[in-house]
N, C-alpha and C positions, 0 to 999 in steps of 0.2 A: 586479214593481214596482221603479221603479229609489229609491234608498232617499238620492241624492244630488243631486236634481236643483234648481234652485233657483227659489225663490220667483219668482210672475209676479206682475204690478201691473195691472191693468185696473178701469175705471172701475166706481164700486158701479150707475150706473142704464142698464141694456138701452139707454133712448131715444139714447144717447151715446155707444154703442159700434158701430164701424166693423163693417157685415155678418159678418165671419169672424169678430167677436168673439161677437155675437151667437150664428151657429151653433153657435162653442164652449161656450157657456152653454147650450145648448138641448140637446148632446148628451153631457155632463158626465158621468161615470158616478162614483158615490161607493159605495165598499163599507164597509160600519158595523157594529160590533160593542159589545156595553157590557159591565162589570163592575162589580163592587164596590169601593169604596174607604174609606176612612175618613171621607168627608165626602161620602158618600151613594152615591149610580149614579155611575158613568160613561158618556156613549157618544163615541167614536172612531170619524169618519167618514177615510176614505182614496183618497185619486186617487193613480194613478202617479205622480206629483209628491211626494207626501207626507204628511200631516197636514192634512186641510183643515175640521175641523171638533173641538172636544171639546168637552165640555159636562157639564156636573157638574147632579144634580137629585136628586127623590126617586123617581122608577119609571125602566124603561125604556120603556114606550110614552107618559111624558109626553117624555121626551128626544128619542124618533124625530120626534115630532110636531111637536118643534122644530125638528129637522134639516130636514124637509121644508117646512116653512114657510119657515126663512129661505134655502134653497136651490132654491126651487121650479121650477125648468129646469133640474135634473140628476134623474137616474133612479137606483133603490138598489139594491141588494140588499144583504139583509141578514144578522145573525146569521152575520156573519162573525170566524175567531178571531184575536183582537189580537197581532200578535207579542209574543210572551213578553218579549223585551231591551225593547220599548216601553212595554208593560203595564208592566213592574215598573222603571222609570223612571220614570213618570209617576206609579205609587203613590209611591214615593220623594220625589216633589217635593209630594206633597201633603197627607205626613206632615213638609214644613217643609226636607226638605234640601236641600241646594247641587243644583247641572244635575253630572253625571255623564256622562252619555252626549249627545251634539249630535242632537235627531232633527230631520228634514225637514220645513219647514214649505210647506203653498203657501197663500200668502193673495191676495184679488186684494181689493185695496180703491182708494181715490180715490188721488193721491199725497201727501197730503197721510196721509189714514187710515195709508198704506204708515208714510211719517214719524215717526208717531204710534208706531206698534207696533212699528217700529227702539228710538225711543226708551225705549218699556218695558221692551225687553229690554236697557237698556242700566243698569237700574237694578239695582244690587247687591243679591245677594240679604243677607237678612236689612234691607234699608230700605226705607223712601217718601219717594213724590214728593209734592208739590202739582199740582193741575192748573194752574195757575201758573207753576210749574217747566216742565214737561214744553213748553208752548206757547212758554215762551223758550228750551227747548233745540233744539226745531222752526223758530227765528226768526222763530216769530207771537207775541214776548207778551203780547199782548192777546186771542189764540184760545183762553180756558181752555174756555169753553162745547166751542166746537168740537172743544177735547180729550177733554173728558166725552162728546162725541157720538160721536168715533172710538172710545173703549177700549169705549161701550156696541157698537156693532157689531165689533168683536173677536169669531170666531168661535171664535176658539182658549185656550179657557180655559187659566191656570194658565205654560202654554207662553208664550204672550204676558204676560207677569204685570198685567194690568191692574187687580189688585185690588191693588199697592204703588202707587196712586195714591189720595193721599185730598185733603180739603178742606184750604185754608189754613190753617183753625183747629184742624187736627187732627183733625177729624171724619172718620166714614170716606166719607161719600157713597154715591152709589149702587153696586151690583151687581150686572149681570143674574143672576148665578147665584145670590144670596141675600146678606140680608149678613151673616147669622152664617156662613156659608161663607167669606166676603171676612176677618172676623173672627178664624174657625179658618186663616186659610191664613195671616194676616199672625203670628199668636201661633205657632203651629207655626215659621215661618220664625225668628220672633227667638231665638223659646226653643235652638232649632239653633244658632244665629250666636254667642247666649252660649258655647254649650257650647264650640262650635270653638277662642273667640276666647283663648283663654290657652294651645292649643297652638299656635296659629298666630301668636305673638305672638314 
């Protein structure tokens, strides 16, 4: 698996993509494996590209069932073992600390979705955005909806941080993966960013 390849951008609906795109969708191989974390299962879906899927829940066969549903034209195999340096990266980040190590991501979303999930990761850790924010960092600000619509199709939990995105009012909004999960990950992060923040000072 080559572990540096970078991100591709193709359209989220089949009916819109050019034949070779399609094929590519239809012949997608993703290999998946889960573990434990501190905020429930894990599963880590992976194409030679990188990272194409994580997903934070309560079992592993409710996670697979997602993976294959939101991925339905790729093929799996599964009960594959998670690189170690990535595994415990990802636990890292989800017990609240800083990114450590850069892992590979491949997302293929609208380009607008692309946009979207640039901008997430462009959010410093230990803060949040508004969906507000985010749509006037995009140059739509008036697309907040349509931002709440891209971070829900964010496949890549955590890695794409779409849970530092909450309402204007400071509420948290939605989260596909839960929102006492969206909750422990924003508290983890601050409580982290305190501790840093008087050496890093």
């Amino acid at each position: 698996m080559s572990a540096h390849a970078p991100s591709r951008t193709a359209r989220s609906s089949a009916r819109s993509l050019p034949r070779s795109r399609v094929a590519h969708r239809l012949s997608e191989d993703i290999a998946f494996g889960t573990f434990d974390s501190p905020i429930g299962t894990v599963l880590l879906g992976l194409t030679a590209h990188g990272i194409r899927y994580l997903a934070l829940g309560n079992s592993a066969d409710e996670l697979e069932r997602g993976l294959r549903a939101a991925l339905p034209w790729a093929s799996f195999s599964g009960n594959v073992r998670v690189p170690t340096a990535w595994h415990d990266e990802i636990v890292r980040r989800l017990r609240g600390a800083p990114p450590r190590v850069d892992l590979p991501l491949h997302t293929e979303g609208t380009p607008f979705e692309e946009s979207v999930w640039a901008a997430l990761r462009r959010i410093p850790h230990g803060e949040q955005r508004s969906y507000q924010q985010i749509a006037a960092d995009v140059g739509r600000p008036t697309a907040s909806r349509a931002v709440a619509q891209a971070c829900a199709h964010n496949n890549v939990a955590v890695l794409i941080p779409c849970h530092r995105v909450v309402r204007q009012t400071g509420e948290l909004g939605g989260y596909r993966w839960g929102i006492k999960r969206k909750q422990a990950l924003l508290d983890a992060e601050q409580a982290t960013a305190e501790t840093r923040r008087p050496a890093d000072a």
